[in-house]
Every structure is written in C-alpha cells, then in structure tokens.
N, C-alpha and C positions, 0 to 999 in steps of 0.2 A: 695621911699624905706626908709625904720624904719632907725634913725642913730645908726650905730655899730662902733665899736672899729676894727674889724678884729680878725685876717687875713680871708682873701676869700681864699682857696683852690681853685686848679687849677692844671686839668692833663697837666705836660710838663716842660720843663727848664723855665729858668727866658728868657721873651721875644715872648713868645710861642704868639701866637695868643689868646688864650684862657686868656694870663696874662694880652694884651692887653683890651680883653672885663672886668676883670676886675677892672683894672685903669679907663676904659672910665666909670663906671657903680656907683664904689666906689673910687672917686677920694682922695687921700691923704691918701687910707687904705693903710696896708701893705697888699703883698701875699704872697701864700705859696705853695712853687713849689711841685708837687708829681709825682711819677714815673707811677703808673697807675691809672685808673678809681677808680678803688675800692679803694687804698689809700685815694683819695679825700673824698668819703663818709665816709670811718673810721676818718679821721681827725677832721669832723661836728659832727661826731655822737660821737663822745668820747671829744668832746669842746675842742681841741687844732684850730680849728678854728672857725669863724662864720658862714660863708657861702661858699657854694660848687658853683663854675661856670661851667655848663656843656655844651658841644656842643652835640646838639642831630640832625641836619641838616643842610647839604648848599645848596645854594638853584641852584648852576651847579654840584653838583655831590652827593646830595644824601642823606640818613640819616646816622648816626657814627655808626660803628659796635658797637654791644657787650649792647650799653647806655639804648635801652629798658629793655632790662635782667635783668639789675643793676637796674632799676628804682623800682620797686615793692619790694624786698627786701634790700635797701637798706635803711632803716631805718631814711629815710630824706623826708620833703613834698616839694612841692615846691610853693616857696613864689613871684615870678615872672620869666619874659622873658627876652630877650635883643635881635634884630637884630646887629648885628656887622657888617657893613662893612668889606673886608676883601680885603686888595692888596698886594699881593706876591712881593716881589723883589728876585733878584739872585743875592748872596751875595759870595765875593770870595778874596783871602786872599791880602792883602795889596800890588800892584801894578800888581796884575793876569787882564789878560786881557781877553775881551770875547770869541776875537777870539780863547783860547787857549783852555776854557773850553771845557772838556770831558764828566762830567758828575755831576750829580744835585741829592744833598741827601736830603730828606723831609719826613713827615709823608705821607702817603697814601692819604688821602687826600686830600692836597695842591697838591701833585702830581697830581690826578686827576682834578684839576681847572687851571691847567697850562700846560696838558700835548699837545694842540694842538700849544702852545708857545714854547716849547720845542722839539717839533720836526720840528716848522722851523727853529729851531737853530741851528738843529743837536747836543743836549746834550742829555744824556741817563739819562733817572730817576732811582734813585736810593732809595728804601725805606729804612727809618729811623723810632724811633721809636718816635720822636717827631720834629718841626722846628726848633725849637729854639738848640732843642740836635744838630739836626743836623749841622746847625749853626757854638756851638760850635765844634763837630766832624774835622768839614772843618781848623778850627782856630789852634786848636791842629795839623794837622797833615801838613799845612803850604804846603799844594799841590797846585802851581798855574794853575793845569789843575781838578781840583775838584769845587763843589760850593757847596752852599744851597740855599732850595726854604725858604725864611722866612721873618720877619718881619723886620720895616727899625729899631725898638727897638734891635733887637736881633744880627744885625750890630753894633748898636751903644757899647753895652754892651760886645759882642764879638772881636770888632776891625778888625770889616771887610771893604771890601770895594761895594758899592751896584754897581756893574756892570751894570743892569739893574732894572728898578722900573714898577710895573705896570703888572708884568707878568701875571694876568691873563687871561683869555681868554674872560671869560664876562665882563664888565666894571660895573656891576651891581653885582657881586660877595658878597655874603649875607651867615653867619655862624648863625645859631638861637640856644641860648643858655638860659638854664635853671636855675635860681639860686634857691638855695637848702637852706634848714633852717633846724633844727633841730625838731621845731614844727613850725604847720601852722599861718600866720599872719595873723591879720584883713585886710580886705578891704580897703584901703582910701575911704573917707564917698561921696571923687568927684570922684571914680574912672569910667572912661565914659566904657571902656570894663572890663568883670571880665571871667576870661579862665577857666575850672574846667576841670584837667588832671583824667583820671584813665582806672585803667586795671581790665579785666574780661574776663571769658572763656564763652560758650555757650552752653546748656544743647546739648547730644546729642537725639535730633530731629528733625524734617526738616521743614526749611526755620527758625530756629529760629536765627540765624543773621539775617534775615528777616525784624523779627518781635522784635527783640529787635533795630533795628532802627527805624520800623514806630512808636514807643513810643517815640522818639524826634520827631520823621516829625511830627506827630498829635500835640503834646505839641507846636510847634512850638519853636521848638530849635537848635540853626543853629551848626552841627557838623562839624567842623574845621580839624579833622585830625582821622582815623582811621587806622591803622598797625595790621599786625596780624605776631606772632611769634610763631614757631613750642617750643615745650615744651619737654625737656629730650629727644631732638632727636627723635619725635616719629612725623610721618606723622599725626596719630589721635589726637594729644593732640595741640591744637592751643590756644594763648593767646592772647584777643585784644588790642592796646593801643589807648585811643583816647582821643578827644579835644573837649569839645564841649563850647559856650557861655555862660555865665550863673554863678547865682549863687547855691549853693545846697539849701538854705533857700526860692529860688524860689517856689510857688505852682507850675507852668509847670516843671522844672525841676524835683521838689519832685513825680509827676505825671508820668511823663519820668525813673523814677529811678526806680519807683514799676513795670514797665514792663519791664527795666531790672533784676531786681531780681527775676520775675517773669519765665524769661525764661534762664536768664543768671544763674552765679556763681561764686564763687570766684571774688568778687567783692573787688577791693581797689582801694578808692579813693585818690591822691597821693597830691590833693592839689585846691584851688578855689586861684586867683593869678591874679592881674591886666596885661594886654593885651599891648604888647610895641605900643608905636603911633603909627609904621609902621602897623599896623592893621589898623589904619583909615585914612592911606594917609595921619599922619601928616609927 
C-alpha cells in the first residue's frame, strides 16, 4: 500500500472493529472515527481524510447492509482489500461478573457471530449502533448486569473489564474490508492477484445475465463475487455488483467487457486493486 500521512476513516467509535482493521493495514496512521457509512465516504472525498476502511462481508454472517448502495455513488474507487480477523470479547463494567450479565449491546453484526455463544449463556442481544459505541454505552451507564460484544482495544480504551474473550462462534471468524481512495492507484508492478470491482444493470432481455457472464467464462476470467440489488425499491430495476480477476488493460478482460456493454448497462467500474494473500492461502 502507497505511503500516506492519514487519517483512514472508519464507520464506528474509537476501537470499533473496523479501527482495528485500520491500525493492523496502516500502522502508525492516525484514524478518524465516523457515525455513519456515508460520513466515511464524505470525509475521502472532500480530503479531510485518506483513505476509507470499509466492511462489505463476514464470512459467518453475511454481507453489511446498506455498503453495496453506497458503493457506486459514492464518489470513491477502491484501491485494495483486507481479511480481518475478528474475535469478539464480552466486555462489562469493572468488577461485573459473568454470572450477573443480563444482556450484551453490539452492532448487528457482531451479534450475529456470537449469537449461538450468547444464548448458552443466557445473555439477551441487544442491538447498537456500533461495538466500540456500544462498549462505550456499557462504561457510561456503569450497570454490572449489562455488557458489550467488542473488541479487547475498546476494553482497553473504555475501562472495561473482558469477562470473556473469544466469543465467537466460528474460530475462523473473517470481516473482508474494502479500502477507498479518492482516485484509483496503480498496480504494484509484483502484484501476484489484481481484483477489478464494478457495478452494472442488464438490458431487459432474456437470459442476458446469461450472457453477460459467458463473456467472462469464454475470456477465461475467473468471477469472484456477483450480488444483485433491487434499485428504488422496484422488483424490475436490479443492480449487479461483482468481482472478477483481472486487470481492465487485459485483452480477455477488454474482450469480456464489450459483451458486457453489449448486453449490460450502466456500467461503473469502482476500481482494479491488489487481492489480500488470504486469496492465495498465504
């Protein structure tokens, strides 16, 4: 990754998960905590920061609401990946004990990666609008029958106590985030995978989702991730997002693109972005 100065933006309090991925990604930058999604993209896209860290999937519960939406108009490309590891602790206010806890405030999310842990506990999840908020929430209100699902940073920074660590339910627990640039970056000249994200709709006529995927299978282009999102609420109006290998300066690729645009539309391409090792089992 190109050296910056900072800050990385990042949806969530100081601690959050996502602050974590950016400390592990950009070590020694500062970051820059924001209350929603969209704040984080205004924050790159008007240079009060560098770069945007986004959670767009985990890989026990799911992809992040709302992230594909934002991704196409949000006026950012994306310049790489990150797998984050991710291990929940249950955090709870200075001498609470476990037996006492009632119940566990977290983003949606984390709740959903803990929630077969938390109902052997018998602790009621409680949604928050972030972990680290939440965290804090717990700290301020000094209930020794409350907790938070969060990180062991957001203990340490909030003054809590980690009751328990490890809470997940998979021990393989994995948050894949996207970092954001303002414009797109070159290649590293070693880089071994290169990723090309983008969104498109598909003319209406039949089977042309089809047929705007046998223009990768023929090219020989290995597609990584396709989602489809309803558009203005309307069962007809579908949006795709996908992943595919590749650079766009490829002949296959460039080959694979004109039978996209051939049958597709509204095409934007959001970014071509080296591929984290966890792609090749380093």
């Amino acid at each position: 990754m190109t050296s910056i100065k900072g800050p990385i933006a990042f949806q969530g309090a100081l601690g959050a998960n996502s602050d974590l991925a950016c400390r592990q990604v950009f070590p020694g930058i500062p970051t820059m905590p924001c209350v929603a999604f969209e704040d984080v993209f205004a924050a790159v896209r008007e240079g009060r920061a560098e770069r945007a860290m986004i959670p767009v999937e985990n890989s026990q519960n799911g992809r992040v609401a709302d992230i594909h939406h934002l991704l196409p108009g949000g006026g950012l490309k994306i310049v790489g990946e990150h797998f984050q590891p991710v291990h929940h602790c249950l955090l709870g206010v200075r001498g609470a004990t476990l037996s006492r806890i009632r119940e566990a405030l977290s983003h949606i999310q984390a709740l959903g990666q803990v929630r077969n842990n938390l109902r052997a506990l018998g602790i009621a999840p409680v949604t928050f609008y972030d972990t680290a908020g939440a965290a804090e929430e717990v700290a301020r209100a000094c209930d020794p029958t409350r907790s938070a699902i969060a990180s062991s940073l957001a203990a340490e920074i909030y003054g809590l106590d980690i009751l328990k660590s490890n809470l997940e339910d998979a021990p393989n627990n994995t948050t894949r985030f996207l970092i954001m640039s303002q414009a797109e970056l070159p290649l590293p000249a070693d880089c071994p995978v290169a990723v090309t994200g983008f969104v498109f709709e598909v003319r209406n006529i039949p089977a042309a989702l089809y047929k705007v995927m046998g223009g990768f299978a023929t090219n020989g282009i290995n597609m990584t991730k396709l989602e489809s999102y309803m558009l203005n609420g309307s069962f007809n109006a579908t949006q795709f997002y996908a992943e595919v290998e590749g650079r766009m300066d490829d002949p296959a690729m460039a080959r694979a693109f004109e039978e996209l645009r051939f049958f597709g539309h509204s095409i934007v391409v959001l970014g071509t972005f080296p591929g984290d090792p966890s792609r090749r089992g380093d």
